[in-house]
PDB file as gemmi writes it, atoms N, CA and C in Angstrom:
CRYST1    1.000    1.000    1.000  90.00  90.00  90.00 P 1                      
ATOM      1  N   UNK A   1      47.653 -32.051 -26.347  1.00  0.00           N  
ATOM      2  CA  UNK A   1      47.130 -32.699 -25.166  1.00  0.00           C  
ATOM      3  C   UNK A   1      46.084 -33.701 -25.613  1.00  0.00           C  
ATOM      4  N   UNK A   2      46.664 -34.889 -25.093  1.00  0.00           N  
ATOM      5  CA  UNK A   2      45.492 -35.681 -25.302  1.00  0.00           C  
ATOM      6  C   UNK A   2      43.788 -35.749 -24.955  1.00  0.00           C  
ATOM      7  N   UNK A   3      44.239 -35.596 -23.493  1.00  0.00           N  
ATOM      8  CA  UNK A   3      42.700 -35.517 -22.744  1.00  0.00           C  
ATOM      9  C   UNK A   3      43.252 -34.357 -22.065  1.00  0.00           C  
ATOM     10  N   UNK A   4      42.041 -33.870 -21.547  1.00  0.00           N  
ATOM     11  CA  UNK A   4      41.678 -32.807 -20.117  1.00  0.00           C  
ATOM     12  C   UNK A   4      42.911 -33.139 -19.098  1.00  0.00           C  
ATOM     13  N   UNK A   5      43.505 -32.520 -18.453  1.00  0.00           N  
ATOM     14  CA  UNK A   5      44.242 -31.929 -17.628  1.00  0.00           C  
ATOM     15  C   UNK A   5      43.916 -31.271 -16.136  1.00  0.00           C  
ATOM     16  N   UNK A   6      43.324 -31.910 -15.599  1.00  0.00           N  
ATOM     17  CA  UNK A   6      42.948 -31.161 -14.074  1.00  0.00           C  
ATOM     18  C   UNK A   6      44.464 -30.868 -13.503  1.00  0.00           C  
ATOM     19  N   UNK A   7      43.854 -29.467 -12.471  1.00  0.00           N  
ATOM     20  CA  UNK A   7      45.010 -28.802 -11.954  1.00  0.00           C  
ATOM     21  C   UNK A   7      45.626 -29.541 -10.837  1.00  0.00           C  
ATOM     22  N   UNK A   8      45.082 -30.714 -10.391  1.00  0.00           N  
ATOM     23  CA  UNK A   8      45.734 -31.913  -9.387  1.00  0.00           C  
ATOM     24  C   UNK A   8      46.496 -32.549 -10.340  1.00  0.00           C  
ATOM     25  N   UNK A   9      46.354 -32.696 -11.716  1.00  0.00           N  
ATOM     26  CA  UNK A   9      47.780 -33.494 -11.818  1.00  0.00           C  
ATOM     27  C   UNK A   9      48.357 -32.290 -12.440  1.00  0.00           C  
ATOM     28  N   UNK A  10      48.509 -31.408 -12.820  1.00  0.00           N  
ATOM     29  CA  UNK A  10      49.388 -30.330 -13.614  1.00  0.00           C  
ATOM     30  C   UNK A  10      50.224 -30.199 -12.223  1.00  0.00           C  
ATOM     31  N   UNK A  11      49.544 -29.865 -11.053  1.00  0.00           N  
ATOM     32  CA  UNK A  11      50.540 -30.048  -9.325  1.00  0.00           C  
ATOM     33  C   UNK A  11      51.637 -31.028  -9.549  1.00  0.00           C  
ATOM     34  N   UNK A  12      50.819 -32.478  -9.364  1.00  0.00           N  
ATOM     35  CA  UNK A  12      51.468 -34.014  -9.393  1.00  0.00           C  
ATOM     36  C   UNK A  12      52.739 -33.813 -10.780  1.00  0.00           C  
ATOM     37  N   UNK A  13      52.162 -33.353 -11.863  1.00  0.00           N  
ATOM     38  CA  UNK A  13      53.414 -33.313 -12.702  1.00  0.00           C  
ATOM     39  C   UNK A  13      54.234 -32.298 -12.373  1.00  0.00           C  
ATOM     40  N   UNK A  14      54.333 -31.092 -12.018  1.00  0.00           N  
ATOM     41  CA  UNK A  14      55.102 -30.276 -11.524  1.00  0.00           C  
ATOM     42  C   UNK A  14      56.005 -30.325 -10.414  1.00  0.00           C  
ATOM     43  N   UNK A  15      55.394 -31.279  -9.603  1.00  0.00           N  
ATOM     44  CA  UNK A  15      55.976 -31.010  -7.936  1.00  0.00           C  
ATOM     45  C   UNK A  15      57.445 -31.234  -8.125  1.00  0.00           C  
ATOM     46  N   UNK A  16      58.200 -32.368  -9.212  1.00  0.00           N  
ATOM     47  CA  UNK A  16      59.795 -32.641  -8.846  1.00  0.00           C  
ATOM     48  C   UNK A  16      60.341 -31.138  -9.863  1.00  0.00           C  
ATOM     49  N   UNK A  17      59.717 -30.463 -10.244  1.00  0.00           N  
ATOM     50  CA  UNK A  17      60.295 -29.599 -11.137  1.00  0.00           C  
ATOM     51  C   UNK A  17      60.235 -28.389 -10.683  1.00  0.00           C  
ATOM     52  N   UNK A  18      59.809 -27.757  -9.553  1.00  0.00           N  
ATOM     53  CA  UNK A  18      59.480 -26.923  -9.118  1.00  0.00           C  
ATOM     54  C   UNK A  18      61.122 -26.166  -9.066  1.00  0.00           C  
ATOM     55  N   UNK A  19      61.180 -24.921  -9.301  1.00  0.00           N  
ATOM     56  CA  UNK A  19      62.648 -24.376 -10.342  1.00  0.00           C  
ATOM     57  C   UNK A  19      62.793 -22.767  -9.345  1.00  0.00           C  
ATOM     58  N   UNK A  20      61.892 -22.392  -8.541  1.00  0.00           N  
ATOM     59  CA  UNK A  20      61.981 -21.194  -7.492  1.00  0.00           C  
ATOM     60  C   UNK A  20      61.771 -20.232  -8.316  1.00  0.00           C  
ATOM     61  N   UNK A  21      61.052 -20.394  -9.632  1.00  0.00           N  
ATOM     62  CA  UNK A  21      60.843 -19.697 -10.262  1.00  0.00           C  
ATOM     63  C   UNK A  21      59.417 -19.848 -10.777  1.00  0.00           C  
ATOM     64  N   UNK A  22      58.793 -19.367 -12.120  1.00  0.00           N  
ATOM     65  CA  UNK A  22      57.621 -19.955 -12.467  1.00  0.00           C  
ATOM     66  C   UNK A  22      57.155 -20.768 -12.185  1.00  0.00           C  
ATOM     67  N   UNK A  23      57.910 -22.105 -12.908  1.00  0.00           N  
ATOM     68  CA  UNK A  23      57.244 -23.437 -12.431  1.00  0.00           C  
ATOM     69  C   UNK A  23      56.796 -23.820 -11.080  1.00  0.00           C  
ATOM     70  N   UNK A  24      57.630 -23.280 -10.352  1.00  0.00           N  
ATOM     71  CA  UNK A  24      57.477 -23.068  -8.880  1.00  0.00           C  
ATOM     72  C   UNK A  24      56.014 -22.124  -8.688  1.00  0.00           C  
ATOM     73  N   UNK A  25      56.028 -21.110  -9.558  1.00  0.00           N  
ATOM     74  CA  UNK A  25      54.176 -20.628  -9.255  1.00  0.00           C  
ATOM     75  C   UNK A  25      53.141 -21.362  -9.864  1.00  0.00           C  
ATOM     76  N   UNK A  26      53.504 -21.494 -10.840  1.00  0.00           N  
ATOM     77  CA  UNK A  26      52.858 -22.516 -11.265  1.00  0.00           C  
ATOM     78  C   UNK A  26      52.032 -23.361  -9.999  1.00  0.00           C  
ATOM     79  N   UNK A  27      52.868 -24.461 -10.195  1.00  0.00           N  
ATOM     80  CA  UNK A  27      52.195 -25.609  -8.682  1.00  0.00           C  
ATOM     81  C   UNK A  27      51.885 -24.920  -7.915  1.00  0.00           C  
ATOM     82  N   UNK A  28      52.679 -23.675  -7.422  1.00  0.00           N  
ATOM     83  CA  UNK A  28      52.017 -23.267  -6.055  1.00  0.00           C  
ATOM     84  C   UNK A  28      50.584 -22.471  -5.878  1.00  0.00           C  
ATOM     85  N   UNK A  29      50.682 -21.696  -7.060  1.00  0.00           N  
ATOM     86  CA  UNK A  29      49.439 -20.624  -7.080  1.00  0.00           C  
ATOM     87  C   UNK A  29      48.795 -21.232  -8.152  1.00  0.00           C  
ATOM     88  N   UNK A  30      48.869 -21.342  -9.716  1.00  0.00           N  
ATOM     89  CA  UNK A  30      48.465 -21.623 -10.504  1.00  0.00           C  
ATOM     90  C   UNK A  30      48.566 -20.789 -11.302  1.00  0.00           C  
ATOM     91  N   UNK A  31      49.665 -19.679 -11.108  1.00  0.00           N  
ATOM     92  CA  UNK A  31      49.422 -18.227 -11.724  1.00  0.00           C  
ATOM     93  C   UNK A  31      50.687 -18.924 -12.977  1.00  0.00           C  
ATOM     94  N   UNK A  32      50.369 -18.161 -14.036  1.00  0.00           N  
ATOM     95  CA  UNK A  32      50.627 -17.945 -15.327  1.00  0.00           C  
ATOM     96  C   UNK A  32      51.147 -16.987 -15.844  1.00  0.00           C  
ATOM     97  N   UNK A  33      52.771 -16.624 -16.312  1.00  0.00           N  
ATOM     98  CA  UNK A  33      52.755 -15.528 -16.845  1.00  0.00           C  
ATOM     99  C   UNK A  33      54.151 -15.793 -17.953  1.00  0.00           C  
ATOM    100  N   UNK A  34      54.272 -14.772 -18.669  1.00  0.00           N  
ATOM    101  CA  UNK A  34      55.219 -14.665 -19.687  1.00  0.00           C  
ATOM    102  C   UNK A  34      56.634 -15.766 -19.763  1.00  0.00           C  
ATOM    103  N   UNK A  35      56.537 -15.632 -18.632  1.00  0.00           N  
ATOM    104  CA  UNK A  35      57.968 -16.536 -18.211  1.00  0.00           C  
ATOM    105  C   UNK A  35      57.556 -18.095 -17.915  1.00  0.00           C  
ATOM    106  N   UNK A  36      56.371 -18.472 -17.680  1.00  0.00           N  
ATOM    107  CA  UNK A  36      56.171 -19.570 -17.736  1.00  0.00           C  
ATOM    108  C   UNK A  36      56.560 -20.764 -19.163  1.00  0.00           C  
ATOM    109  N   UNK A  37      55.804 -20.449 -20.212  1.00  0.00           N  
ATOM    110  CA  UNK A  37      55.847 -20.925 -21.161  1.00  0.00           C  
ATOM    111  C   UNK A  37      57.514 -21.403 -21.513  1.00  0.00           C  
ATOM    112  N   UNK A  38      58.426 -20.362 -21.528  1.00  0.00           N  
ATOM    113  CA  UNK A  38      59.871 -20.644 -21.859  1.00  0.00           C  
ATOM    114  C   UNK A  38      60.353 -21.604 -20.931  1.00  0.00           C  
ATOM    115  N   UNK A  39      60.081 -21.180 -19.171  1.00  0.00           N  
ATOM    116  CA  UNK A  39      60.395 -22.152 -18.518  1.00  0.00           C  
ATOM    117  C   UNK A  39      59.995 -24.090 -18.830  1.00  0.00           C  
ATOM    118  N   UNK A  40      59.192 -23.737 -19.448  1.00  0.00           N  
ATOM    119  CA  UNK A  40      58.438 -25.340 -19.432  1.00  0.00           C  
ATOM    120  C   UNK A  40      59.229 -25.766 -20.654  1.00  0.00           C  
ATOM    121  N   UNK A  41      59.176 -25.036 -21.466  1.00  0.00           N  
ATOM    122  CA  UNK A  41      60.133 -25.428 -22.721  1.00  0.00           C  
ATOM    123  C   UNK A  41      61.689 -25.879 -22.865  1.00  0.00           C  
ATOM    124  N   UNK A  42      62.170 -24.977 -21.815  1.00  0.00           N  
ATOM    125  CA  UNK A  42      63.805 -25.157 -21.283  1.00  0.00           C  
ATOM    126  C   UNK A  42      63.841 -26.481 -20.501  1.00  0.00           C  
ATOM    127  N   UNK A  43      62.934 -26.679 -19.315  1.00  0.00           N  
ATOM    128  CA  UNK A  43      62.590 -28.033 -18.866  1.00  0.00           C  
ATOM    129  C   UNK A  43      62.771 -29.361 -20.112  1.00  0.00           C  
ATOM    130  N   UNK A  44      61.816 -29.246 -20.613  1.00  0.00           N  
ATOM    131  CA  UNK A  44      61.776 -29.948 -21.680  1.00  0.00           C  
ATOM    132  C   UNK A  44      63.121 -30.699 -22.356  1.00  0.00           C  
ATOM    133  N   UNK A  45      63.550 -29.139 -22.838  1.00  0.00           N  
ATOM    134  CA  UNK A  45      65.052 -29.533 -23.783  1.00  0.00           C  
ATOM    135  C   UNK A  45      65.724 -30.171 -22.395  1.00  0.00           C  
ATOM    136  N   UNK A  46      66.057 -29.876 -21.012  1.00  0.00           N  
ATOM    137  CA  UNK A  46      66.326 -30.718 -19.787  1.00  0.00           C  
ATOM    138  C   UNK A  46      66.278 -32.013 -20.228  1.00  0.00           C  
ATOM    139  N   UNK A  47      65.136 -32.072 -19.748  1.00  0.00           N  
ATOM    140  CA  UNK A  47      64.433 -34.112 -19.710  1.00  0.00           C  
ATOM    141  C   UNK A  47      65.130 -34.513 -21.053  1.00  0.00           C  
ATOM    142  N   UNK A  48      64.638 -34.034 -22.643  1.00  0.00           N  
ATOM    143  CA  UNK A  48      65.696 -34.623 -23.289  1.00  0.00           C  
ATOM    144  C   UNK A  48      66.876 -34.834 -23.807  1.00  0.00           C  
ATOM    145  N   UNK A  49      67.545 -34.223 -23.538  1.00  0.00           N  
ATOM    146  CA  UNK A  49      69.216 -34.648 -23.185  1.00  0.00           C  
ATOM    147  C   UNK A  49      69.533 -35.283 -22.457  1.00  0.00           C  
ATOM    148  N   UNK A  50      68.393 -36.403 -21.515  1.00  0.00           N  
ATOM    149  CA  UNK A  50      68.220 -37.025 -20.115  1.00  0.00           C  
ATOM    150  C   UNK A  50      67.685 -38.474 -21.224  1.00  0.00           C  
ATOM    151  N   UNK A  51      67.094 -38.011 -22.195  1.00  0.00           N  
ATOM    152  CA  UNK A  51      66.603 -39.260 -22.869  1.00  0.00           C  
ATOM    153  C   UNK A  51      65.305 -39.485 -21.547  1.00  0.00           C  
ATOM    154  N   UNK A  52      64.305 -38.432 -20.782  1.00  0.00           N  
ATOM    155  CA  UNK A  52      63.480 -39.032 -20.306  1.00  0.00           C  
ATOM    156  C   UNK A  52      61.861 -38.811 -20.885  1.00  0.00           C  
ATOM    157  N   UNK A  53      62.044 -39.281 -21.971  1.00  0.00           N  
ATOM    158  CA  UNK A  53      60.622 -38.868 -22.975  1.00  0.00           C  
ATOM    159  C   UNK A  53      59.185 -38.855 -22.030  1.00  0.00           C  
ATOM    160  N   UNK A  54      58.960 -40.098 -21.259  1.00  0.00           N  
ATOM    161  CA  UNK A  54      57.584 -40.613 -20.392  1.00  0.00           C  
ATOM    162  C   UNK A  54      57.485 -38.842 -20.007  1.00  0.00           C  
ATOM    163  N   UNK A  55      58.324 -38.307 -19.216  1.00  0.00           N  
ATOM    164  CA  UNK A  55      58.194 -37.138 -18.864  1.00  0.00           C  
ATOM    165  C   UNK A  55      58.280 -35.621 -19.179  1.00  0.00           C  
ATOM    166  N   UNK A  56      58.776 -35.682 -20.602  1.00  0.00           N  
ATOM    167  CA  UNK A  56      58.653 -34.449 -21.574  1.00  0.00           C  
ATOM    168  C   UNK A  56      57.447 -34.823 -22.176  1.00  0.00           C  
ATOM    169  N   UNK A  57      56.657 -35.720 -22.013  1.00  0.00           N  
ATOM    170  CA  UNK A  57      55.385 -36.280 -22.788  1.00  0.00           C  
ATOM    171  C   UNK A  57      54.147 -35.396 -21.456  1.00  0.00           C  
ATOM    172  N   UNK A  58      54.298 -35.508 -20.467  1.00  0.00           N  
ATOM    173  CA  UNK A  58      53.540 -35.030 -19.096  1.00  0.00           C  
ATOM    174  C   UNK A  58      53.907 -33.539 -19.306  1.00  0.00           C  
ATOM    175  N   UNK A  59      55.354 -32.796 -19.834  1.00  0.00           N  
ATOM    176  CA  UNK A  59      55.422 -31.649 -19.224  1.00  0.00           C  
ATOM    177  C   UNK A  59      54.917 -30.790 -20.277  1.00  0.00           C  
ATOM    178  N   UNK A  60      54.832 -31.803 -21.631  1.00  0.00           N  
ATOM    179  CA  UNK A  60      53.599 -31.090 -22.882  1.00  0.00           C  
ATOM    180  C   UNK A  60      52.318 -30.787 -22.656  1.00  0.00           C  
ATOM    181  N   UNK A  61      51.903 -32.152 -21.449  1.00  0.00           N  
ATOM    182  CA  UNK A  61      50.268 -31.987 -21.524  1.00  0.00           C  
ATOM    183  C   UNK A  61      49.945 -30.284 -20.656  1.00  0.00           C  
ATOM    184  N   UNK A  62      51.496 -30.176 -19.520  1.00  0.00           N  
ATOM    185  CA  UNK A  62      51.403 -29.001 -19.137  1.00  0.00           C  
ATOM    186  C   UNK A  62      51.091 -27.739 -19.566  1.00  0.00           C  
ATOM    187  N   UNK A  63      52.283 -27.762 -20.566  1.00  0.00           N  
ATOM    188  CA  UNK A  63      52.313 -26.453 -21.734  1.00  0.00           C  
ATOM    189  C   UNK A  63      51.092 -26.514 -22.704  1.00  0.00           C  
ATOM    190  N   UNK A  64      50.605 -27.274 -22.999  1.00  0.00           N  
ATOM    191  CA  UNK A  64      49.486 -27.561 -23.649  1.00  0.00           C  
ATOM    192  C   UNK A  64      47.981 -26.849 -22.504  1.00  0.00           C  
ATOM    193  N   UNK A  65      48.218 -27.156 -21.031  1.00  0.00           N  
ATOM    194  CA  UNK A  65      47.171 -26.682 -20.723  1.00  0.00           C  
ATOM    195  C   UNK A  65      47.579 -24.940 -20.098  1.00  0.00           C  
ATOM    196  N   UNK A  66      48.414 -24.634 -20.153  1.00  0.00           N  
ATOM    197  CA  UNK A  66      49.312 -23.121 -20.266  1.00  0.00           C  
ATOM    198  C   UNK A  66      48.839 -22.280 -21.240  1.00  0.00           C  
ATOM    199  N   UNK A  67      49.213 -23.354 -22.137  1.00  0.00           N  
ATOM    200  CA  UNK A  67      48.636 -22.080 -23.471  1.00  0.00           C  
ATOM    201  C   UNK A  67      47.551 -22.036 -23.608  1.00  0.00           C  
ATOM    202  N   UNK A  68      46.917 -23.250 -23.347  1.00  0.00           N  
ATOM    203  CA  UNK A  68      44.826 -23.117 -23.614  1.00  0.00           C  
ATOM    204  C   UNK A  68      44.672 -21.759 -22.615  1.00  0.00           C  
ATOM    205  N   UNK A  69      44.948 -22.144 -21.441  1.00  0.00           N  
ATOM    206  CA  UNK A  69      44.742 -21.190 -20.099  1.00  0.00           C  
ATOM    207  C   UNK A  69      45.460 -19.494 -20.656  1.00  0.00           C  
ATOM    208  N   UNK A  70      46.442 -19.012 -20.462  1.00  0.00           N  
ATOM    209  CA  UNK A  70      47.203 -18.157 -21.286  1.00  0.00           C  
ATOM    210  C   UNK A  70      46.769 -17.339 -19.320  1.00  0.00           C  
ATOM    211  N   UNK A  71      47.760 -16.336 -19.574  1.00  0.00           N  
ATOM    212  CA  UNK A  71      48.226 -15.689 -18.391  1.00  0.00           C  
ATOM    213  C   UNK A  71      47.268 -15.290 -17.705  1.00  0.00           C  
ATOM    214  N   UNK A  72      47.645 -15.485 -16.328  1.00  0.00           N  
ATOM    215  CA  UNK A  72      46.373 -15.490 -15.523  1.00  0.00           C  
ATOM    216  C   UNK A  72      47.489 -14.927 -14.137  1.00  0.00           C  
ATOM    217  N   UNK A  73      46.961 -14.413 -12.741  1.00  0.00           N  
ATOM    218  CA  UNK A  73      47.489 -14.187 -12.026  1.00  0.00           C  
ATOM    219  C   UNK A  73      47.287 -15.655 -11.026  1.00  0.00           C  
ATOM    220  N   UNK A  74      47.602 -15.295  -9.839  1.00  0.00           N  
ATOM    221  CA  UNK A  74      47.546 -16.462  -8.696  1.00  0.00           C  
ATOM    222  C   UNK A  74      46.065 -16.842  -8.567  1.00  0.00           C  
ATOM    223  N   UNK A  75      45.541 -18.121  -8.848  1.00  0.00           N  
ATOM    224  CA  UNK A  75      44.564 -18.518  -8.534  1.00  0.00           C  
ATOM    225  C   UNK A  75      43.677 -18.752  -6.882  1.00  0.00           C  
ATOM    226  N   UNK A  76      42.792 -17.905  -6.819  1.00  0.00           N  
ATOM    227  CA  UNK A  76      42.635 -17.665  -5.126  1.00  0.00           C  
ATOM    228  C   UNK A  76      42.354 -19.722  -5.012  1.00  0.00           C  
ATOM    229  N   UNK A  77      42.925 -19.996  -3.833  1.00  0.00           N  
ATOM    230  CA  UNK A  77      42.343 -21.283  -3.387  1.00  0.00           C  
ATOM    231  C   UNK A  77      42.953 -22.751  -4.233  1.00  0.00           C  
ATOM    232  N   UNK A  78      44.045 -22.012  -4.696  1.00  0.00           N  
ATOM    233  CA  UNK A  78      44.308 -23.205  -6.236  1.00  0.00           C  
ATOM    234  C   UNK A  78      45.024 -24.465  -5.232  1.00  0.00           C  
ATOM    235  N   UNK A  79      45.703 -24.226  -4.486  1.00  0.00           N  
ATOM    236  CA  UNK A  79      46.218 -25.972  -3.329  1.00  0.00           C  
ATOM    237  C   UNK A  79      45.292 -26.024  -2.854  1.00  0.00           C  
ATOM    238  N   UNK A  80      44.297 -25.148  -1.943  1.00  0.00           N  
ATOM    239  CA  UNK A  80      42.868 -25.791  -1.456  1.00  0.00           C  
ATOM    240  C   UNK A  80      41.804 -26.111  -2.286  1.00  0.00           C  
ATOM    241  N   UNK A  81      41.424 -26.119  -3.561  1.00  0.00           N  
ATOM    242  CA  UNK A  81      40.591 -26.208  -4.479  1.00  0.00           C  
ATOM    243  C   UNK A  81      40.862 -27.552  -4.833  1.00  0.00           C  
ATOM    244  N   UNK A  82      42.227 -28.011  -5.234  1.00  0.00           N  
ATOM    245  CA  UNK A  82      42.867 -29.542  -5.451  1.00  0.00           C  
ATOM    246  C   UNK A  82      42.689 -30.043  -4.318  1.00  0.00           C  
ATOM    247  N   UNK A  83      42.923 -29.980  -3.350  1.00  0.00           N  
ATOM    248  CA  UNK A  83      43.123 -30.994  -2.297  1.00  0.00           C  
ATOM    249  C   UNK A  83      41.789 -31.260  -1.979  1.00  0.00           C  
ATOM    250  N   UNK A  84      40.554 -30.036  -1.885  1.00  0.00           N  
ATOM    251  CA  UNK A  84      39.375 -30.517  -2.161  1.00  0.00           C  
ATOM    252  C   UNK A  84      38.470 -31.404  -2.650  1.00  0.00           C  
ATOM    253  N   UNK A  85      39.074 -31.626  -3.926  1.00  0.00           N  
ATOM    254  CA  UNK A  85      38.655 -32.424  -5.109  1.00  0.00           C  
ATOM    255  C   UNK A  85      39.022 -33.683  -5.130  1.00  0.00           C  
ATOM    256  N   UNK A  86      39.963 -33.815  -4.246  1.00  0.00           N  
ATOM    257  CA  UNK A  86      40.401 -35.475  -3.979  1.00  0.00           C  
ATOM    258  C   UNK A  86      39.991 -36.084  -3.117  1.00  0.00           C  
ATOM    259  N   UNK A  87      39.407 -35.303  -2.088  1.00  0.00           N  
ATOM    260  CA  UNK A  87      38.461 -36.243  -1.238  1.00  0.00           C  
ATOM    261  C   UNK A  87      37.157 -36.822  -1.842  1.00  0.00           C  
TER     262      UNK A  87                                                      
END                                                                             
């Protein structure tokens, strides 16, 4: 990861990927768990067989802030905490 990672764009990068699964808790809660990491990785190998690098480059800074973070449950307030922060 290059720079810092706020959880408004880890959302913004997540939202078209949202999979009804992790990634899907991910954005929604912010929660973190075992199954995340693979999911983001499988994504990944996705986008490139798509040849869409700009965006396996965003879904690193993700996994990058996944693993700093490391498993966590649902974050109380995590869509109201972002949407907060943008006003």
């Amino acid at each position: 990861m290059t720079e810092y990672v706020t959880e408004q764009q880890i959302r913004d990068i997540l939202r078209p990927y949202r999979d009804g699964g992790p990634i899907s808790r991910l954005y929604a809660t912010g929660e973190i768990t075992e199954h995340t990491i693979p999911a983001l990785v499988h994504l990944m190998a996705d986008l490139d067989c798509d040849d869409r690098d700009p965006e396996i480059d965003q879904i690193k800074d993700v996994l990058d802030y996944v693993t700093q973070v490391g498993c966590r449950p649902p974050v109380t307030r995590w869509t109201t905490a972002v949407a907060r922060r943008q006003k």
